[in-house]
C-alpha positions, 0 to 999 in steps of 0.5 A, spaced: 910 983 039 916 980 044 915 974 046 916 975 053 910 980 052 906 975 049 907 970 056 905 976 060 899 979 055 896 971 053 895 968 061 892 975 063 887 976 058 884 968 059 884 970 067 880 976 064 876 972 059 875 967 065 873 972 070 868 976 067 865 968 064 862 967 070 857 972 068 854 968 063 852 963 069 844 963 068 841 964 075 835 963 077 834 972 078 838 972 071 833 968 068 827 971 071 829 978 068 831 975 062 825 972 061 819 975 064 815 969 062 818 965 065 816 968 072 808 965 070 811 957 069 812 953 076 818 947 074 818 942 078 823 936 077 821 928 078 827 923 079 821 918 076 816 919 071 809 918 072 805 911 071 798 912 070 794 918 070 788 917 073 786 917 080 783 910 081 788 906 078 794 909 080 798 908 087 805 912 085 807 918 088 810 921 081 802 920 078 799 922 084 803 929 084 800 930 077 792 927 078 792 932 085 793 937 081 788 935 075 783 932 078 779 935 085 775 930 089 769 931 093 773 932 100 780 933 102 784 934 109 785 941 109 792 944 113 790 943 120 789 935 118 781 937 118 776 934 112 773 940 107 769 940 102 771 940 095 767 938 090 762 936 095 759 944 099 757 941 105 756 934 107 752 930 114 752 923 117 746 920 120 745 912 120 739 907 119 739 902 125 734 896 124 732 891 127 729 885 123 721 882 126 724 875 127 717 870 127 717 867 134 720 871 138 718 874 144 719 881 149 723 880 155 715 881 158 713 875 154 709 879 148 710 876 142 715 881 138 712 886 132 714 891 128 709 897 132 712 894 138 719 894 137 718 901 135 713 903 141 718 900 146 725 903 142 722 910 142 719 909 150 726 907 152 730 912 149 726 918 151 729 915 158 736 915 156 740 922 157 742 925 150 738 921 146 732 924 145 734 928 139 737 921 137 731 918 132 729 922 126 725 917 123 721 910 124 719 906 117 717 900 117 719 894 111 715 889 109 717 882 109 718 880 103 720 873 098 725 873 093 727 867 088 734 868 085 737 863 080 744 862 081 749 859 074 754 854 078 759 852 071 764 848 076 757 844 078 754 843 071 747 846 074 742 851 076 739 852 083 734 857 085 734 860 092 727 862 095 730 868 099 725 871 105 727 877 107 723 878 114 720 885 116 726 890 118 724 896 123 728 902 121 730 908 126 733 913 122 738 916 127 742 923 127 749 921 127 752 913 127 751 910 133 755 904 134 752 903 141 745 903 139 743 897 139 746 897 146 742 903 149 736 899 147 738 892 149 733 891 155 728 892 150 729 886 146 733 882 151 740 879 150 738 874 146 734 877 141 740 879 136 742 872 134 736 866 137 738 860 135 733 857 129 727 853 130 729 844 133 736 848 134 741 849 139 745 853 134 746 859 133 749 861 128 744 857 123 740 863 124 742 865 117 739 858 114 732 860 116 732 865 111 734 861 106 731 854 102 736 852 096 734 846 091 736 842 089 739 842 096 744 838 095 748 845 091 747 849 098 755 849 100 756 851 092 750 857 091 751 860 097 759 861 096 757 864 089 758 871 089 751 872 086 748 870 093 746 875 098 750 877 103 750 876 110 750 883 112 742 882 109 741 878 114 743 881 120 738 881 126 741 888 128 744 892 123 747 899 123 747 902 116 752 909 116 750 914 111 752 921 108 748 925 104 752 930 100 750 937 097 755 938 091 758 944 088 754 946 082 758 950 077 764 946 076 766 944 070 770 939 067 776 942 063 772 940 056 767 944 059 762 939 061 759 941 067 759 937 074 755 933 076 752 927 081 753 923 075 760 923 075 761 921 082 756 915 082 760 913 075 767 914 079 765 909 084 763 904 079 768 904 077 773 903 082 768 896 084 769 895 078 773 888 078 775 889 071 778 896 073 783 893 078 783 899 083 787 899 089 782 903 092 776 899 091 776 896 099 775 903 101 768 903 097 766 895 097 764 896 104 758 901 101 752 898 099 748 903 094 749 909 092 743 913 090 742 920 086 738 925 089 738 930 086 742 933 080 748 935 085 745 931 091 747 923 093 746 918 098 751 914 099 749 908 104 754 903 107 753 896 109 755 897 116 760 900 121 765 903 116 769 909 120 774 911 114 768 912 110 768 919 109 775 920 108 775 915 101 771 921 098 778 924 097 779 920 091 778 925 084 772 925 081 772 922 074 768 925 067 763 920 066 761 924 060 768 921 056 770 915 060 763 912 061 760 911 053 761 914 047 754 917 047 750 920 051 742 916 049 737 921 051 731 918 049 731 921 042 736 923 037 738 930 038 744 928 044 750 933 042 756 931 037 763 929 041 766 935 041 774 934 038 780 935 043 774 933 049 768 930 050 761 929 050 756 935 052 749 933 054 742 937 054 741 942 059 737 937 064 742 936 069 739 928 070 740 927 063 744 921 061 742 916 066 741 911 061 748 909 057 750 905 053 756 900 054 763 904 052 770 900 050 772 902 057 766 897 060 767 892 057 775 892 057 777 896 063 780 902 064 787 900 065 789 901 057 784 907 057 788 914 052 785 918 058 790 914 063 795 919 059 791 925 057 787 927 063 781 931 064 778 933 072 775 939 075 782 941 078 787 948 079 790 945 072 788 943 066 792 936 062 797 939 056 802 934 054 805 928 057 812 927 053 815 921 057 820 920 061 821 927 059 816 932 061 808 932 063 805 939 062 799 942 065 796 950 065 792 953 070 784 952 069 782 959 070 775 957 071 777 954 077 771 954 082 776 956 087 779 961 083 786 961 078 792 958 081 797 963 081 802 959 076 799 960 069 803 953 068 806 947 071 811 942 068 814 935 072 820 934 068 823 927 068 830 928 071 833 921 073 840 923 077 839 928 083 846 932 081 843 935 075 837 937 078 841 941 083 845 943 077 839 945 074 836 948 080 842 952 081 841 955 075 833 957 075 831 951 070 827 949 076 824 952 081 826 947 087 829 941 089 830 936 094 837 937 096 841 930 097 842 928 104 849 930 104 847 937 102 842 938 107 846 942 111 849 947 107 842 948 102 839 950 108 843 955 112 844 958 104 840 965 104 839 964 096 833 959 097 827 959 101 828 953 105 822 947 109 825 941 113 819 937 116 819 929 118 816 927 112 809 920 111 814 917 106 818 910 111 823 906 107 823 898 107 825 891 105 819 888 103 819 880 103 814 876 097 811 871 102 809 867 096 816 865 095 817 859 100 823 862 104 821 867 106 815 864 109 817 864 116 818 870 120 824 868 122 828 867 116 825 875 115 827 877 121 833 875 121 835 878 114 834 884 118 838 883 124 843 883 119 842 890 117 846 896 121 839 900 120 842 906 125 848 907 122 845 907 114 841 913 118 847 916 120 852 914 113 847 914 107 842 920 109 847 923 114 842 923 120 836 925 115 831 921 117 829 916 123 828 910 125 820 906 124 819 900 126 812 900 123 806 901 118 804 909 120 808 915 120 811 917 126 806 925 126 800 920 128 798 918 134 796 911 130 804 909 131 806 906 136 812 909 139 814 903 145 815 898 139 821 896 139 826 896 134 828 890 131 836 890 132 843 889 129 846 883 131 848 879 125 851 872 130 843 872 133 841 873 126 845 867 124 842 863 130 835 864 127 837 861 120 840 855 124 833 854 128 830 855 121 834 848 119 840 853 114 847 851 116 853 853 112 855 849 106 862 847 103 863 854 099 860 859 106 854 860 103 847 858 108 843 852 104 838 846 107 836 841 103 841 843 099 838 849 096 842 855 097 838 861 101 840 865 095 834 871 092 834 878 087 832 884 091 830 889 087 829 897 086 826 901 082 831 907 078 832 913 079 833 912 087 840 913 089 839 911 096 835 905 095 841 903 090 845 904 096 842 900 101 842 895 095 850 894 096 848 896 104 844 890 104 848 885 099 853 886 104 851 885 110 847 878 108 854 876 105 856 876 112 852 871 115 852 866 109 846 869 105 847 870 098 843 875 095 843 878 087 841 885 086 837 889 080 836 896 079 829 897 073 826 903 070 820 906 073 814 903 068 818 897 067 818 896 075 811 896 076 808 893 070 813 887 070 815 886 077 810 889 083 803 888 080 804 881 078 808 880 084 813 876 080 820 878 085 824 876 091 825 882 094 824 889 094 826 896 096 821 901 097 818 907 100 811 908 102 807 914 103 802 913 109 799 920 109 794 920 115 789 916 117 790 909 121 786 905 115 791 900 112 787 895 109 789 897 102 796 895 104 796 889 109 789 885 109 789 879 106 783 881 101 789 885 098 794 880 096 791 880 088 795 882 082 795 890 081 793 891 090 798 894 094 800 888 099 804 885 093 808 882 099 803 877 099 802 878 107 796 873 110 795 874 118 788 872 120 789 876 126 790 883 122 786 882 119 780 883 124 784 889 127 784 891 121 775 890 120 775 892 128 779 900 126 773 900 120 767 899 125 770 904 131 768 911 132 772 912 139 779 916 137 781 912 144 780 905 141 782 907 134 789 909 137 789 901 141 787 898 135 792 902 131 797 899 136 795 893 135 797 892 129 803 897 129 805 891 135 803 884 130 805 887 123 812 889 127 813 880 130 812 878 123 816 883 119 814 882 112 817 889 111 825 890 115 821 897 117 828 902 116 827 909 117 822 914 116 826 920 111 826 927 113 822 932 108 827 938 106 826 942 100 829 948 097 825 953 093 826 959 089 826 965 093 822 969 089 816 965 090 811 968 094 804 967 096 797 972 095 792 971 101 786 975 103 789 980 097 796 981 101 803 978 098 806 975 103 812 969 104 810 961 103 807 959 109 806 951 111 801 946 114 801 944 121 806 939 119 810 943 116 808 942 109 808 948 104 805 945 098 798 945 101 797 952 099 801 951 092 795 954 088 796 961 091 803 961 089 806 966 083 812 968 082 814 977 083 821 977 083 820 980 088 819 977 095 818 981 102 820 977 107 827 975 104 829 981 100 835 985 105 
């Protein structure tokens, strides 16, 4: 062959070769028809891996996408942000408001007070007030009782004895909580009848030290600090006791087969009080006073006083007593069933069996190193498989589910730290969707190939300060470092427009955030001021110093986070800028959380919360929660949030919830222990042959009245053939 033929035949076959390649670009549709099985496995991609698997313990959003579908809880919000039942079928709220039989004390009429006549006059005096005639349901009276206590004191080398007298309580049992009870019947007891002062005193306060008699009593200070004393709320004169009284599912069961019960409720919450477990949710159940069985799936639980987010904590997943709470059931005889492999225990048929245990490894030790923290059982739409770490997490559909099979007959997170290949790998139906980088935000959505669903999302980005190292201790030394920081152009730049400025603790889709609170603005010559009134001015080598130590920090993120690495850079840059020295330092994932956020051991750090939808932010800036393992790692102590904080707790009125809620968005927002950026819009591309299955009838995904379409995620399967897109 000439030579001339060749340089004419070569180029045309490699176009050819080239050309007819592209064929062999596996799709998502090329996939699905290849592989029919494919079309039963939903893959999802994660930039992180998950931390623990167990709903008491975890706080990353990684491990929560896992635990929501693993585990069920009692309630959850349903798509109109309304509370459902779960595992609880039906639930009611009633209270006990008692009144203490204080000795002494007399009726605004001059008749000495007694139990009967408390009773007679309350009952009398609500029968004249409108709409509260249905209000009590029962009276009971509680005797006056004695109780002697020994308190150990180590620190003082002794033993005190408390005699401990409990006056005589009137109980009304009411229909629904009333914050305003005690009001309604004030002109029955008087206005001074809450808080008399005590016998010989003008004090009102030691009304407490008349219930109480310490020997030796020079130790009174040390044993009523002890945390074995009885709490104050026992000796309130008027006191609210909200309760809710849950009916459970009956039927459900555990993935290994155990069947559900009040049990394992009562155990979670045990366990999430449980000191030794560190749960960063136990202040949302330290305000419970008991919690009772009354009957195999049925429970009371009784608070110490007014708690309004009470009922929404019980969305937290239910944990399998049977396997974390002991080794083996003790039944009282022997014939308790073997441990069965790959599961736990079973019990006898008697759904009240078991409520005698003996202490497990878990008990003694906590939960926080327990195998089941990787290997998970609940009650949810998917059964755990396999965690292969940062590779993949692996689960199947429970077709035992009390709400029916999920329409995927798998689900797999894969761990995919770098975005550019997520897309590549969405693109080619390796995973079924994907969160398109901000830059490509634009083209993804208006692409027809892919279903698409963009909503402002509960996730803020922020800067947080650790108040326990001394120079961020005063707040204008934090908000100086955020005057620095051209906030609105990141938002325009780095996430090109994706997102919006916040300026506080709650999402911007609540009533709860306050939108007159002004943004804290761009001003690197005030910011510069600010730093000069704290005492810093700029050394020989241009960097800000006092006392001759240079204002110099790490600020660290977590990997796998390209915009927080960004802001890294952003923020670096701009501190430079005014004098300020700041080291950066990006940590993988585990390695972040277990060395550096849970001791508290950094500087600073960049981070993104999500808020959800409820206005009680104790977990995250109450003082209370400032100890290793809790969610105000930032170290944040303010007196006065905090009793914003404890007055949202006891409120029930919506209109002073959202004024109390403002409140603290206003006081968070003064003292900046976060430089709050910006709240990012959610946008999510999906394969465009998921459909959902809704009263038998096969339509496209359908969203949440905020724009979420991953509530309705178990309805969701995969046809090949989706009728709301196809043209």
């Amino acid at each position: 062959m000439r030579p001339a033929t060749l340089l004419i035949i070569l180029p045309l076959v490699v176009t050819i070769i080239l050309v007819q390649s592209l064929f062999w670009i596996p799709t998502q549709e090329n996939q699905d028809r290849a592989t029919p099985e494919r079309l039963t496995r939903y893959i999802d991609g994660s930039t992180g891996d998950a931390r623990v698997l167990n709903p008491i313990l975890s706080s990353d959003v990684a491990s929560g996408n896992i635990i929501d579908l693993v585990f069920d809880g009692l309630l959850e919000y349903d798509e109109n942000l309304e509370l459902r039942g779960v595992l609880a079928k039906d639930w009611e709220l009633s209270e006990f408001a008692s009144i203490a039989v204080l000795p002494d004390a007399f009726f605004p009429d001059g008749r000495a007070v007694d139990a009967k006549g408390i009773e007679d006059r309350v009952i009398a005096s609500l029968e004249r007030l409108p709409a509260t005639s249905d209000l009590v349901r029962s009276v009971h009276i509680e005797p006056a009782r004695v109780e002697v206590r020994e308190i150990d004191l180590p620190q003082e080398e002794a033993t005190a004895t408390l005699t401990i007298r409990h006056p005589a309580r009137v109980v009304f049992h009411l229909t629904r909580i009333d914050p305003d009870f005690f009001d309604r019947i004030e002109g029955v007891l008087g206005p001074g009848y809450a808080r008399p002062p005590a016998s010989g005193s003008d004090d009102p306060s030691s009304t407490f030290d008349e219930f109480i008699d310490v020997e030796p009593a020079h130790l009174r200070r040390q044993a009523l600090a002890s945390e074995n004393a009885p709490a104050a709320e026992e000796f309130e004169i008027l006191r609210h006791q909200p309760i809710i009284d849950f009916e459970l599912r009956r039927g459900v069961r555990f993935h290994d087969g155990h069947e559900f019960d009040a049990g394992d409720v009562i155990f979670t919450f045990d366990a999430i009080v449980d000191s030794k477990n560190i749960s960063p949710r136990a202040s949302d159940f330290e305000p419970v006073e008991s919690i009772e069985r009354t009957g195999s799936h049925a429970l009371r639980v009784i608070y110490k006083g007014l708690f309004s987010p009470a009922v929404s904590a019980w969305t937290i997943g239910i944990l399998p007593e049977h396997i974390l709470g002991r080794r083996s059931f003790v039944f009282g005889d022997s014939n308790a069933d073997e441990p069965e492999e790959g599961g736990g225990e079973r019990g006898r048929d008697d759904p009240m069996a078991g409520s005698e245990r003996m202490p497990s490894e878990q008990d003694r030790e906590g939960m926080r190193e327990s195998p089941f923290n990787r290997s998970p059982i609940g009650t949810g739409a998917f059964r755990f498989v396999h965690w292969e770490s940062d590779e993949e997490i692996h689960l199947v559909r429970n077709d035992d589910y009390h709400d029916g099979p999920a329409g995927f007959a798998h689900y797999h997170m894969r761990i995919i730290p770098d975005p550019l290949i997520q897309d590549m790998e969405f693109r080619t139906g390796a995973l079924d969707t994907y969160s398109p980088q901000p830059h490509q935000v634009d083209r993804f959505l208006q692409d027809p190939a892919w279903q698409n669903f963009s909503y402002l999302g509960n996730v803020y980005v922020y800067i947080g300060w650790n108040m326990n190292k001394e120079i961020f201790q005063d707040p204008r030394v934090r908000r100086a470092l955020g005057m620095a920081i051209n906030i609105p152009e990141i938002i325009e730049h780095l996430i090109y427009g994706q997102g919006e400025r916040t300026t506080g603790p709650y999402s911007k889709n609540t009533p709860w955030y306050d939108p007159d609170v002004p943004a804290l603005p761009y001003d690197p010559d005030a910011a510069i001021a600010l730093l000069q009134e704290v005492g810093y001015s700029k050394g020989e080598d241009g960097w800000l110093e006092k006392n001759g130590e240079r204002l110099e920090f790490n600020l660290i993120t977590n990997n796998g986070n390209e915009q927080r690495k960004a802001l890294l850079s952003i923020a670096q840059n701009a501190w430079a800028k005014i004098g300020v020295k700041s080291n950066s330092q990006i940590i993988e994932w585990a390695v972040f959380l277990k060395d550096f956020i849970n001791p508290r051991d950094f500087d600073a750090v960049i981070l993104g919360w999500s808020t959800g939808i409820d206005y009680d932010l104790h977990q995250v800036w109450h003082s209370s929660q400032t100890e290793d393992g809790k969610l105000n790692f930032v170290g944040y102590k303010n007196l006065e949030v905090d009793a914003i904080i404890e007055d949202l707790r006891k409120t029930y009125d919506r209109q002073e919830q959202v004024r109390l809620a403002h409140a603290l968005h206003r006081k968070v927002a003064d003292d900046q222990p976060y430089t709050f950026l910006y709240a990012s819009r959610s946008n999510i591309v999906l394969d465009r042959n998921i459909v959902m299955t809704e009263n038998g009838e096969t339509t496209g995904l359908r969203t949440t009245s905020m724009g979420r379409p991953f509530y309705y995620f178990n309805r969701w399967h995969k046809n090949g053939v989706n009728p709301e897109l196809t043209p």
